[in-house]
PASEBA-1860 file (N, C-alpha, C; in nm, 3 decimals):
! residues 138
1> XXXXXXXX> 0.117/-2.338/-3.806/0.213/-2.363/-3.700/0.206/-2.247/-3.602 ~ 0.171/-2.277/-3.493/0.194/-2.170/-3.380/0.300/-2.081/-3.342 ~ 0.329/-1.955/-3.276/0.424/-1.895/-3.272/0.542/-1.990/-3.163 ~ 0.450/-2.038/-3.090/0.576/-2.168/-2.986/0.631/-2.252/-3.076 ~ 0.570/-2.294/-3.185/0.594/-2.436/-3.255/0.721/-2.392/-3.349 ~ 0.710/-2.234/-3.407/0.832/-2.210/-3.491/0.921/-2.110/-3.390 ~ 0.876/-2.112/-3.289/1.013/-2.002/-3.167/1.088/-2.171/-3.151 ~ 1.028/-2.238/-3.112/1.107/-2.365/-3.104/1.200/-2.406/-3.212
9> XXXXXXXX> 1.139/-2.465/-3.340/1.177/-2.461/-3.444/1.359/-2.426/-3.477 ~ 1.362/-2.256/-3.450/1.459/-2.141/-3.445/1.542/-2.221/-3.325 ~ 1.499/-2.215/-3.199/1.648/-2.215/-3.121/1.703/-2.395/-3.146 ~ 1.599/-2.466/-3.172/1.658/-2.579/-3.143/1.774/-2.621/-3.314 ~ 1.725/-2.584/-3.369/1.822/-2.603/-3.506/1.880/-2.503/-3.537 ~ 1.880/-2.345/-3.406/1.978/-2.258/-3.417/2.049/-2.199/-3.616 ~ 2.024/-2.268/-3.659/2.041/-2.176/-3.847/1.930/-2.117/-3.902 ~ 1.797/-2.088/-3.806/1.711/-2.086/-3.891/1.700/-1.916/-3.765
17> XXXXXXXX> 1.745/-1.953/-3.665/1.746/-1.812/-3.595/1.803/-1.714/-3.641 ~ 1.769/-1.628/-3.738/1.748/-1.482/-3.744/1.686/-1.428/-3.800 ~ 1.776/-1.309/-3.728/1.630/-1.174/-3.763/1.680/-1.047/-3.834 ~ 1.578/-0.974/-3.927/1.645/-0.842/-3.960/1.528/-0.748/-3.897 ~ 1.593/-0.677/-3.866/1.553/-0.571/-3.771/1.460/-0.596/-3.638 ~ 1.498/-0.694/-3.600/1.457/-0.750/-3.489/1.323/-0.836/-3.495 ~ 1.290/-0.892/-3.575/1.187/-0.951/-3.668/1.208/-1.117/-3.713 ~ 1.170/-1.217/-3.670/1.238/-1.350/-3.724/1.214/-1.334/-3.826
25> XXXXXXXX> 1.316/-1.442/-3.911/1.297/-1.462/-4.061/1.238/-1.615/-4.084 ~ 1.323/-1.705/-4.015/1.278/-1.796/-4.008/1.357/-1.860/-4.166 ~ 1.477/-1.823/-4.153/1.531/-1.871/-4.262/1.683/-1.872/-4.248 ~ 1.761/-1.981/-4.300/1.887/-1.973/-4.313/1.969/-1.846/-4.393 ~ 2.121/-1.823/-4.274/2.193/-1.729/-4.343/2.214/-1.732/-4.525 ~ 2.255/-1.844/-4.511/2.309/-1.907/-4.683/2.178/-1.885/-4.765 ~ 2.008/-1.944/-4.716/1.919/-1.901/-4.848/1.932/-1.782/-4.859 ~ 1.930/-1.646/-4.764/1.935/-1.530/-4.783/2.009/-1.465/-4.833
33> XXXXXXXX> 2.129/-1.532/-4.902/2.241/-1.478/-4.974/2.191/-1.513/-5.108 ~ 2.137/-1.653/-5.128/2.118/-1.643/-5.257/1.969/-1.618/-5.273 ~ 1.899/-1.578/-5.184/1.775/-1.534/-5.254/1.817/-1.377/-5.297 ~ 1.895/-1.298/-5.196/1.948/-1.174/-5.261/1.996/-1.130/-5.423 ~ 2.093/-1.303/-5.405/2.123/-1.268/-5.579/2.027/-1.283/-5.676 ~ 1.914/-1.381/-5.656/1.817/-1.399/-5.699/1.708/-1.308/-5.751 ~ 1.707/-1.182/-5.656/1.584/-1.085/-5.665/1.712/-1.032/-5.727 ~ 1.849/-0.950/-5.754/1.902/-0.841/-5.773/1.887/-0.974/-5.975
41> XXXXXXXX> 1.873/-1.070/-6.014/1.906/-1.163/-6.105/1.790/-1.137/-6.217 ~ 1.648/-1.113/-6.138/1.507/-1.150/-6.161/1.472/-0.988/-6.170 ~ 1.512/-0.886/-6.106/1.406/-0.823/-6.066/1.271/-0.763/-6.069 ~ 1.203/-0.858/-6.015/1.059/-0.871/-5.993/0.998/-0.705/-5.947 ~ 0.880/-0.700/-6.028/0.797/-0.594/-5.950/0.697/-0.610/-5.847 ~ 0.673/-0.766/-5.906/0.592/-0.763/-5.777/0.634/-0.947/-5.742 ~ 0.628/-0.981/-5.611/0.650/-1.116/-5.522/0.558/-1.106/-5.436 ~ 0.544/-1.265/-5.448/0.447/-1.353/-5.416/0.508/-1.484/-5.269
49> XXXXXXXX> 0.495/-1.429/-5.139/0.522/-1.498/-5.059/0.437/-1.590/-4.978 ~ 0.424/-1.689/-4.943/0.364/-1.798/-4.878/0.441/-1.843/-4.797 ~ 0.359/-1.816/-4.686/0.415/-1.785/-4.503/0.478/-1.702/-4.469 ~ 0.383/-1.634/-4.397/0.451/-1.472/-4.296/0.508/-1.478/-4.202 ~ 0.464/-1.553/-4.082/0.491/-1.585/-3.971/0.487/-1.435/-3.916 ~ 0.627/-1.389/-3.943/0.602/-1.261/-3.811/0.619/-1.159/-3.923 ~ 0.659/-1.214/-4.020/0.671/-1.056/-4.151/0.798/-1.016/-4.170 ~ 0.911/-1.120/-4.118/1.028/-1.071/-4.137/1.155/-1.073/-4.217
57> XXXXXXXX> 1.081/-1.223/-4.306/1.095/-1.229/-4.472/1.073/-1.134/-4.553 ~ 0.922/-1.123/-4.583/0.876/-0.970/-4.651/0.922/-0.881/-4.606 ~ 0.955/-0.816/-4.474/1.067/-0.692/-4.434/1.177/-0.698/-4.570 ~ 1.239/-0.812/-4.465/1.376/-0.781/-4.558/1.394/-0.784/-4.699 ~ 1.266/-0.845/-4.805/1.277/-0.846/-4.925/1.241/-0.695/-4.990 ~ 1.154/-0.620/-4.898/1.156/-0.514/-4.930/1.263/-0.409/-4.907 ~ 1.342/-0.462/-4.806/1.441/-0.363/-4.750/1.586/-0.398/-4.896 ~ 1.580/-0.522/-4.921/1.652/-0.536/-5.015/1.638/-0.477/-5.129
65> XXXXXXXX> 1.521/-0.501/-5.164/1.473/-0.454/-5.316/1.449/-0.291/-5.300 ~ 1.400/-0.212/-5.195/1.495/-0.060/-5.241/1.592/-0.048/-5.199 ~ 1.693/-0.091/-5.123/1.857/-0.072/-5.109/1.880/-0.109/-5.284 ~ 1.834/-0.201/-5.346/1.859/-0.196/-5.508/1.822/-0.092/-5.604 ~ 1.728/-0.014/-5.523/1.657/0.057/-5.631/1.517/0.047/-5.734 ~ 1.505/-0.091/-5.701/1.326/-0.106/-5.741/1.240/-0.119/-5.714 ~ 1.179/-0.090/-5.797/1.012/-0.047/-5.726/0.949/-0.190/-5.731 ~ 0.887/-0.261/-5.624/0.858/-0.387/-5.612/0.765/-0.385/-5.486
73> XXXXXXXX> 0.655/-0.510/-5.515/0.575/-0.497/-5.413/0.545/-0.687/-5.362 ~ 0.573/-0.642/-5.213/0.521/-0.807/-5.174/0.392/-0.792/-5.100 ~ 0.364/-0.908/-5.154/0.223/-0.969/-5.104/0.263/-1.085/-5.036 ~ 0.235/-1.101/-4.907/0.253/-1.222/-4.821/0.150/-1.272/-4.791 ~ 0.119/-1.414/-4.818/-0.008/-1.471/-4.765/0.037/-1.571/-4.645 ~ -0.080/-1.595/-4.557/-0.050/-1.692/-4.442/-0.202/-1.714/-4.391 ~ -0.222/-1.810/-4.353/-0.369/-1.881/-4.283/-0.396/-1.773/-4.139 ~ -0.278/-1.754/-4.068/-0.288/-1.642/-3.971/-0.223/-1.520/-3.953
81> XXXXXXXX> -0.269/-1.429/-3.942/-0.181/-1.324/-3.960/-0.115/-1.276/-3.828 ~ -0.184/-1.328/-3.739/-0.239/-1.249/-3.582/-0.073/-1.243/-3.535 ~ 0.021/-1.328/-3.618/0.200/-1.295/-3.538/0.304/-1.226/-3.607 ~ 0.229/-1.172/-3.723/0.289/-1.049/-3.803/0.291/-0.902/-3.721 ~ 0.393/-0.857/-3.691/0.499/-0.769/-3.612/0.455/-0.651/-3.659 ~ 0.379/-0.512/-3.628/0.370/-0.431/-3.659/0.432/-0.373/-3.733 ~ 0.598/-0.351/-3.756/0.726/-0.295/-3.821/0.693/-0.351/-3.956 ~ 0.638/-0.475/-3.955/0.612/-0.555/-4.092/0.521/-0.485/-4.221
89> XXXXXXXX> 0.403/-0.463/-4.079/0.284/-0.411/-4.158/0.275/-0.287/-4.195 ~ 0.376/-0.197/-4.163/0.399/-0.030/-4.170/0.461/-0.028/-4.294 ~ 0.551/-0.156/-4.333/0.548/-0.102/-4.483/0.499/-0.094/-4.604 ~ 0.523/0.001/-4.680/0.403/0.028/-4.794/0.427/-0.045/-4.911 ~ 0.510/-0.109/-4.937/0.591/-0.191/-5.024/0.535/-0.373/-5.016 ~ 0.476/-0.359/-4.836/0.402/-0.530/-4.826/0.281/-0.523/-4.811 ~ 0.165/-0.635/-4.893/0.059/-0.637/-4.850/0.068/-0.757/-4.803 ~ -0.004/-0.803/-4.630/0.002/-0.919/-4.586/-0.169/-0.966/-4.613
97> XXXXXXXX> -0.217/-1.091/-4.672/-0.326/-1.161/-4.728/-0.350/-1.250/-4.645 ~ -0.484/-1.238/-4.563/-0.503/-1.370/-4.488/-0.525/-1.486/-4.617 ~ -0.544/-1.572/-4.577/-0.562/-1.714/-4.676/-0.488/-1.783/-4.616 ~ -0.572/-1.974/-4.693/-0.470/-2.080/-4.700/-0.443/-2.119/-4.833 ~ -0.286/-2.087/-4.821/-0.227/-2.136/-4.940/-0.254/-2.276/-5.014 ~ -0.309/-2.398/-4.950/-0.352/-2.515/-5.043/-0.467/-2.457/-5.096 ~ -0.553/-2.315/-5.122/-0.665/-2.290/-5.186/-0.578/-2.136/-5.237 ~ -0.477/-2.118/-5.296/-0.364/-2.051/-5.378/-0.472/-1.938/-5.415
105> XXXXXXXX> -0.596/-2.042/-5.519/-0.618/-1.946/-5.651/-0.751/-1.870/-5.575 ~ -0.781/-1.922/-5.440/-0.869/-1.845/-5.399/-0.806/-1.730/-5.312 ~ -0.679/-1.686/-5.291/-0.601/-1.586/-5.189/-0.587/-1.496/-5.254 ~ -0.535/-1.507/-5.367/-0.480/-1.383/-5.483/-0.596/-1.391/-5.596 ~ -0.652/-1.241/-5.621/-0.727/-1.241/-5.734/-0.676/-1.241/-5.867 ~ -0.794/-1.283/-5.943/-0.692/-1.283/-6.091/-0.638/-1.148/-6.149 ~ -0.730/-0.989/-6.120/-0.652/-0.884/-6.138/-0.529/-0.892/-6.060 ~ -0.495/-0.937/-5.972/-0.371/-0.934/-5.861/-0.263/-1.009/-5.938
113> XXXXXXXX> -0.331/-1.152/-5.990/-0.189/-1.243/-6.090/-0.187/-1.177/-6.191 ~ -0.244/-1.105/-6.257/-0.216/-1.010/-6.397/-0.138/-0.921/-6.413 ~ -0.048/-0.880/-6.337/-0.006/-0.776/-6.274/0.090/-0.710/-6.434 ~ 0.015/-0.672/-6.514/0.053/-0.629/-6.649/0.183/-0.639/-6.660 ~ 0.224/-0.785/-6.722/0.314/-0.846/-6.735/0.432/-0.799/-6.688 ~ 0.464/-0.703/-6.572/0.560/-0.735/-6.503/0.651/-0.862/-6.434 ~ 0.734/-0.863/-6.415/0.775/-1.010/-6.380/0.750/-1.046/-6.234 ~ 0.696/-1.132/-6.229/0.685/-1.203/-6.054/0.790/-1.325/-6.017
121> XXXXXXXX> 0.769/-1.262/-5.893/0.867/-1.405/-5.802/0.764/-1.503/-5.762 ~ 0.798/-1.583/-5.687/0.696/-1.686/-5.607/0.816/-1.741/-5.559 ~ 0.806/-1.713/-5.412/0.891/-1.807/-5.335/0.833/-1.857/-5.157 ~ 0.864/-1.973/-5.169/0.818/-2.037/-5.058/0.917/-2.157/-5.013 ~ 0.837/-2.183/-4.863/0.967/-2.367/-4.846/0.827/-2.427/-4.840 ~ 0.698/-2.376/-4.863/0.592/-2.520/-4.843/0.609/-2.575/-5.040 ~ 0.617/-2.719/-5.028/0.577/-2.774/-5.140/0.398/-2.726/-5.203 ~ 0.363/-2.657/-5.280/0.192/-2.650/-5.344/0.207/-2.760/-5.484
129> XXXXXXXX> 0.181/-2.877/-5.458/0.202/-2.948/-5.518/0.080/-2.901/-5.640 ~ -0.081/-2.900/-5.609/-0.161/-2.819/-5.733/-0.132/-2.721/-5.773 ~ -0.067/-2.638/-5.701/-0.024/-2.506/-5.822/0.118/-2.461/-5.846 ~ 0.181/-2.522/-5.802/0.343/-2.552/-5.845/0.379/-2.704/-5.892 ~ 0.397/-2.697/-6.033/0.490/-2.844/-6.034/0.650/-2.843/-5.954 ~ 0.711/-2.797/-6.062/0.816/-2.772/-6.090/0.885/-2.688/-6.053 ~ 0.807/-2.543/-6.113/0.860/-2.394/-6.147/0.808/-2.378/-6.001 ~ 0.931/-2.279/-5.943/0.934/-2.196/-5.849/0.928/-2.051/-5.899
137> XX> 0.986/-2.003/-5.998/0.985/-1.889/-5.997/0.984/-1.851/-6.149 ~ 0.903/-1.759/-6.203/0.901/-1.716/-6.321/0.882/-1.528/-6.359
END
């Protein structure tokens, strides 16, 4: 999706417009409350995001997860990277992964899913119907 196709997106259904630190998220106030309780519920060392857009999801999951206190690392994958926000990429806490997510197991290596059994997130709004049934998050 182009950066017009989701700037549109944002103003015209207006709940999906905001931003932390001046960065779209591209996500409703309400998921961000409970994805908060979610990571403080789970806490993951390392998460697994699918779609960057501008990086302002992964911002704030990192900004969350040390305002908590843990050490946690996101990896964001997206088919383009080219509208990920500099502020995004300065932190040391995100790695952004070109790839397309319908080819999952070719984006992330298998040392990368091994991540010595620490616990991972996986969160997304695209359905991966081959590599997600069910489970969103484990």
């Amino acid at each position: 999706m182009s950066e017009g196709s989701i700037g549109s997106l944002c103003r015209l259904t207006g709940k999906y417009h905001t931003t932390w630190r001046g960065i779209e998220l591209v996500k409703a106030p309400q998921d961000l409350t409970i994805l908060q309780q979610l990571l403080w519920d789970l806490k993951p060392a390392t998460i697994f995001e699918i779609g960057s857009y501008a990086g302002g999801s992964a911002l704030w999951v990192a900004d969350v997860m040390k305002m908590y206190g843990f050490k946690t690392h996101i990896y964001s994958l997206d088919i383009d990277l080219s509208l990920v926000r500099e502020l995004a990429k300065e932190d040391e806490n995100i790695s952004f992964i070109e790839g397309d997510a319908s080819e999952i197991q070719n984006a992330f290596s298998d040392q990368l899913l091994k991540v010595n059994n620490s616990k991972i997130y996986l969160y997304t709004y695209i359905f991966l119907q081959s590599f997600l049934v069910s489970l969103q998050y484990f």
